[in-house]
Backbone bond lengths (Angstrom), bond angles and torsions (degrees), N, CA, C in turn:
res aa  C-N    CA-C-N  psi(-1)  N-CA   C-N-CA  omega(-1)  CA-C   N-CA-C  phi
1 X - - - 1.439 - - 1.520 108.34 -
2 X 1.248 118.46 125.56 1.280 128.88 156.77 1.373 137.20 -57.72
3 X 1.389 125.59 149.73 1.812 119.09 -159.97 1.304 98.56 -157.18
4 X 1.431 121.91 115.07 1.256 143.90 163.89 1.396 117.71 -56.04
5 X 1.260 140.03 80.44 1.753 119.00 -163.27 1.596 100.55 -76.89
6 X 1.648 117.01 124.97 1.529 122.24 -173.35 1.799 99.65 -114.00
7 X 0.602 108.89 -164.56 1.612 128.22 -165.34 1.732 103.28 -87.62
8 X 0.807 109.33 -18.94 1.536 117.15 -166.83 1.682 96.25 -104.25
9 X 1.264 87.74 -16.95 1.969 79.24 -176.77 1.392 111.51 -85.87
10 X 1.507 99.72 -7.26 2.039 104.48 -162.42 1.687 98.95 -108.78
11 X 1.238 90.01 150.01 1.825 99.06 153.68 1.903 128.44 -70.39
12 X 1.249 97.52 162.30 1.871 84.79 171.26 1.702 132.21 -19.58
13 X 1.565 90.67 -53.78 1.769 102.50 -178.90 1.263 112.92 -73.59
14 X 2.155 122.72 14.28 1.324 89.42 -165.93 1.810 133.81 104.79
15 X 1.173 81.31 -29.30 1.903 91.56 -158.01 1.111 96.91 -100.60
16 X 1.543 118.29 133.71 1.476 116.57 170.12 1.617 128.02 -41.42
17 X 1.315 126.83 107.83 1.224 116.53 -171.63 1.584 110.75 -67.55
18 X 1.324 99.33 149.51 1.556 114.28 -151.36 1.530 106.78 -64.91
19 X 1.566 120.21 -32.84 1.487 120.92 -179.06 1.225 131.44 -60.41
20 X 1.501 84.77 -32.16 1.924 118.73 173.68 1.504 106.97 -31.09
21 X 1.148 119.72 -41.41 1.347 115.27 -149.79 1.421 112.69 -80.02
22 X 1.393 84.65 -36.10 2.038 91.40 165.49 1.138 95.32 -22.23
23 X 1.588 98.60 -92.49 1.601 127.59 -164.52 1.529 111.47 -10.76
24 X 1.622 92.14 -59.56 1.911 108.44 -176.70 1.752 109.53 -45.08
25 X 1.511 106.96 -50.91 1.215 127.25 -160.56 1.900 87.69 -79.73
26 X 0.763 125.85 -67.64 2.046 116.35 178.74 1.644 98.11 -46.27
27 X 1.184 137.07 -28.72 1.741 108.77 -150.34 2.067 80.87 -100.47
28 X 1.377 134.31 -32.61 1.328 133.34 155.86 1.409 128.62 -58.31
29 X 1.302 102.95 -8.62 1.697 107.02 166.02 1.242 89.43 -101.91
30 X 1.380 145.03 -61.01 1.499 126.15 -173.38 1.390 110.75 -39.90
31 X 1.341 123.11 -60.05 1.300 113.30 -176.10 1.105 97.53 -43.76
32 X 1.570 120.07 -93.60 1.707 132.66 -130.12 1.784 108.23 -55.34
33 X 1.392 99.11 -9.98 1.585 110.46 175.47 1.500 89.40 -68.32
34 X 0.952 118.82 -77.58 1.451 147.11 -150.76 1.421 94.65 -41.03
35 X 1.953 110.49 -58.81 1.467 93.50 178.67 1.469 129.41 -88.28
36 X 1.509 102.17 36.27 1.813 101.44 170.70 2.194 85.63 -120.27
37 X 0.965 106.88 24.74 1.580 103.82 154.38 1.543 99.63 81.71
38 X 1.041 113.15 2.95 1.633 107.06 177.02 1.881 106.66 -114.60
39 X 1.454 89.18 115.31 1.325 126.94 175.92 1.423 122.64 -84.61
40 X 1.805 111.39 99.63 1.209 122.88 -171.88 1.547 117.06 -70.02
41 X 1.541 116.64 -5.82 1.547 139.35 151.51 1.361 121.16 -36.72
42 X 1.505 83.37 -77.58 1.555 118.55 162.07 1.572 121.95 -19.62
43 X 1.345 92.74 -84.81 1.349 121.78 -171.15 1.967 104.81 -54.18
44 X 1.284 108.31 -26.78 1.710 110.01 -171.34 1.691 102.56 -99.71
45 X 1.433 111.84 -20.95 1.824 104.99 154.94 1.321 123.32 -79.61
46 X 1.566 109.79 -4.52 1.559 113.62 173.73 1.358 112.98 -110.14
47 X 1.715 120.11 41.79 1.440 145.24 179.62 2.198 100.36 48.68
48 X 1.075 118.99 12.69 1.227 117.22 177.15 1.724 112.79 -84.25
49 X 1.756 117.48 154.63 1.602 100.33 155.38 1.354 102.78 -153.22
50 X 1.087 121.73 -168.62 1.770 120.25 -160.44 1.812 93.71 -128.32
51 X 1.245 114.52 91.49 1.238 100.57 -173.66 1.947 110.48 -106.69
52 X 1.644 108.27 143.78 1.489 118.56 -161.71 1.724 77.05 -76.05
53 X 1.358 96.55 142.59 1.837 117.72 170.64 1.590 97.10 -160.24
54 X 1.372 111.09 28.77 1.980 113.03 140.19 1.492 108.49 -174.61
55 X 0.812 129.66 176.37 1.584 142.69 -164.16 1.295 98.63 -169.40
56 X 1.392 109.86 134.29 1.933 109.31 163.46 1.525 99.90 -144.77
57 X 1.448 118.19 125.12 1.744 112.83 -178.50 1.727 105.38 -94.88
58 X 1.191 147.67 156.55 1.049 126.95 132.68 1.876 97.09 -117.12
59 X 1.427 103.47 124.01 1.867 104.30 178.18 1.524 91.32 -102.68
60 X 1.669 106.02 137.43 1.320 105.61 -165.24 2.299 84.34 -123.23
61 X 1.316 114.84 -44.87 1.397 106.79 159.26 1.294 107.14 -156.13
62 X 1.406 113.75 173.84 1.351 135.83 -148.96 1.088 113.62 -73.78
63 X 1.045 155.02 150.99 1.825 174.16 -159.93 1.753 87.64 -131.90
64 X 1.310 128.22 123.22 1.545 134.78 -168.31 1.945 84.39 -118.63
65 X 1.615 84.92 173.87 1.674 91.06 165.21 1.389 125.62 -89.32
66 X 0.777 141.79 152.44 1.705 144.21 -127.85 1.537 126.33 27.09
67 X 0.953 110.63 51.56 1.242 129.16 166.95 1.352 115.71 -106.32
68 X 1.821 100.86 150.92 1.459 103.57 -178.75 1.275 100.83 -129.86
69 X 1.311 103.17 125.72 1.920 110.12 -179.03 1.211 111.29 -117.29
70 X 1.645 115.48 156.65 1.304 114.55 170.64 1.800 115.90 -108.29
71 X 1.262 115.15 137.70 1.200 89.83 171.52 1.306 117.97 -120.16
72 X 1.301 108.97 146.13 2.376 109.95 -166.68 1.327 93.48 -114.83
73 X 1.412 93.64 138.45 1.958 110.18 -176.86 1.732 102.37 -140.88
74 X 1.168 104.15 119.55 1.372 128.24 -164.62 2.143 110.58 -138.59
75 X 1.629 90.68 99.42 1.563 88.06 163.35 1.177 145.14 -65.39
76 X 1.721 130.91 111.87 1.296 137.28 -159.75 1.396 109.34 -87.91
77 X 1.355 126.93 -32.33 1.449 128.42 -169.93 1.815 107.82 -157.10
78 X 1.155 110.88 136.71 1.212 130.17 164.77 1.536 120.43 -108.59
79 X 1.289 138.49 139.76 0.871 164.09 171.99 1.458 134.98 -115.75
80 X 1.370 134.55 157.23 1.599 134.76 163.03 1.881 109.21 -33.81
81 X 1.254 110.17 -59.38 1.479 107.24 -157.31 1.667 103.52 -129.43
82 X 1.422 116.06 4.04 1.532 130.99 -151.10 1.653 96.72 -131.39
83 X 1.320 116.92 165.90 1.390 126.06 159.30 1.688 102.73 -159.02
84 X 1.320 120.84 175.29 1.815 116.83 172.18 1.377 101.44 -167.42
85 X 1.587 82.53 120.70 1.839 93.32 -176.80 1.678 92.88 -102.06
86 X 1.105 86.76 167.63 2.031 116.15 174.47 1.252 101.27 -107.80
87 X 1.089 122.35 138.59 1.797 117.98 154.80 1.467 117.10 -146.06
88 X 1.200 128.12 129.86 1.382 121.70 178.34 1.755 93.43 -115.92
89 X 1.500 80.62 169.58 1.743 104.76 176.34 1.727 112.77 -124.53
90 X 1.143 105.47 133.93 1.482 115.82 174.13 1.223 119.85 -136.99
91 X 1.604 104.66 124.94 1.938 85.50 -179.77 1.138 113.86 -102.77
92 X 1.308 99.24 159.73 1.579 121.39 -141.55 1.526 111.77 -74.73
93 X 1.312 132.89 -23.64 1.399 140.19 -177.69 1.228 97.67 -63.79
94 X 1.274 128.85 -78.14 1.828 141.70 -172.24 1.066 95.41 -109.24
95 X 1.715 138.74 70.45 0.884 126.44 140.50 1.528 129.17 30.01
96 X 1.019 111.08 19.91 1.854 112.73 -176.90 1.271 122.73 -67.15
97 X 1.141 139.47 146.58 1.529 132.86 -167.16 1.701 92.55 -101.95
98 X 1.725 112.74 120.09 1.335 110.61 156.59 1.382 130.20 -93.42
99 X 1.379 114.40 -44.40 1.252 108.56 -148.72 2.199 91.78 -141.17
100 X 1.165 77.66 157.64 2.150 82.81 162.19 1.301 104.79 -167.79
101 X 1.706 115.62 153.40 0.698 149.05 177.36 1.530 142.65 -110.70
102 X 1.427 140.06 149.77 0.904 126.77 169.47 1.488 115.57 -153.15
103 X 1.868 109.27 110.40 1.208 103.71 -147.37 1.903 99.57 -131.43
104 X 1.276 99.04 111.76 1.540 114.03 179.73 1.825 127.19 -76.12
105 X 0.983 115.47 96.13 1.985 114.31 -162.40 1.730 89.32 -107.40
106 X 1.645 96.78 158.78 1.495 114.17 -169.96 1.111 93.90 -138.79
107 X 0.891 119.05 144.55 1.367 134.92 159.17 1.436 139.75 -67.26
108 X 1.214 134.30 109.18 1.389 130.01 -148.60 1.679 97.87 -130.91
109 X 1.626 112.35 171.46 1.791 134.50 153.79 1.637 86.25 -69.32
110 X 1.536 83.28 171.24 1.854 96.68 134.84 1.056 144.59 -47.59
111 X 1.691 104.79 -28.93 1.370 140.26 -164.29 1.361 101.89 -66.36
112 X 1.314 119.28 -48.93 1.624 145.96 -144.93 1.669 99.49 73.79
113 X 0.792 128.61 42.90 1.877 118.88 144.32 1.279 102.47 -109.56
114 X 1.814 85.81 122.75 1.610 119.85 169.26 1.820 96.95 -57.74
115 X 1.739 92.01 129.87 1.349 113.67 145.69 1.243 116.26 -142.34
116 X 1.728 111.94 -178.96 1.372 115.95 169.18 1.578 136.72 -52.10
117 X 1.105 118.84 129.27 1.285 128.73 170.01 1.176 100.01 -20.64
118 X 1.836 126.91 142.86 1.497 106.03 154.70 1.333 104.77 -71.17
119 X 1.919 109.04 154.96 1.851 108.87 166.01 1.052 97.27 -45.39
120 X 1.399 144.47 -96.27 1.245 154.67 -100.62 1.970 98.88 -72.71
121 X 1.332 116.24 -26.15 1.057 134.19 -169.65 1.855 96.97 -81.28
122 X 1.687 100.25 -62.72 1.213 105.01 -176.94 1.364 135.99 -57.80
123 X 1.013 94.19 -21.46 1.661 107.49 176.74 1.588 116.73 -82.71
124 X 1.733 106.13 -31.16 1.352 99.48 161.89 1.953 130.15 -68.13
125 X 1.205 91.21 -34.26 1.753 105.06 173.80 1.707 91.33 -58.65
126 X 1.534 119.48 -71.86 1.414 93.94 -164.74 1.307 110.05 -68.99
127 X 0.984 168.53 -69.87 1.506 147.52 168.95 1.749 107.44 31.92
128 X 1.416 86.16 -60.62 1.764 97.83 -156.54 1.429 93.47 -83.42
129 X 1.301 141.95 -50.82 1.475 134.91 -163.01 1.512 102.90 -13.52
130 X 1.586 102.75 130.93 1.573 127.50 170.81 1.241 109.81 -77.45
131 X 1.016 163.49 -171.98 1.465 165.11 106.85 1.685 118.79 -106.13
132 X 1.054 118.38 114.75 1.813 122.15 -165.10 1.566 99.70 -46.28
């Protein structure tokens, strides 16, 4: 997925503000979900939700304003009630490596009690599992 860096994404100096990246890293898990057919729509009219219970950044360099980055989201592990994607960012001119991620979601009700993945869901995540 592609990322426009705008003015609103940066701090004073310009520089991608550091929280931002979440953001980057959720709207590239929406997609890449999206294109293995599982619909985070879906899934929240069928009382389910995908809730973040870890985050890990490593920022290696800066995402500036007018910049265009890509960000790649790739599932490493599946679990009963858990899954954990990777995602890095690179922007797209020189290919430069900025940023990575490692971001662990559970599966919840509305309620917030963790349950199982649905199969039909789960079986698509493992499909995709990366292996380093």
């Amino acid at each position: 997925m592609n990322i426009k860096i705008y003015y609103e994404d940066t701090d004073a100096g310009g520089v991608v503000y550091y929280a931002n990246y979440l953001k980057f890293f959720e709207r590239g898990r929406t997609e890449y979900l999206g294109s293995l057919g599982v619909s985070l729509f879906e899934l929240v009219k069928n009382g389910y939700l995908f809730a973040v219970v870890r985050a890990e950044i490593d920022y290696k360099s800066p995402a500036v304003l007018g910049d265009e980055i890509k960000v790649l989201t790739e599932i490493t592990d599946v679990k009963r009630s858990s899954f954990t994607l990777r995602h890095k960012i690179v922007r797209i001119n020189d290919k430069k490596f900025l940023t990575s991620g490692i971001i662990t979601m559970v599966c919840v009700t509305n309620g917030m009690k963790i349950v199982s993945i649905p199969e039909n869901i789960k079986k698509q995540l493992i499909l995709h599992i990366v292996k380093d």
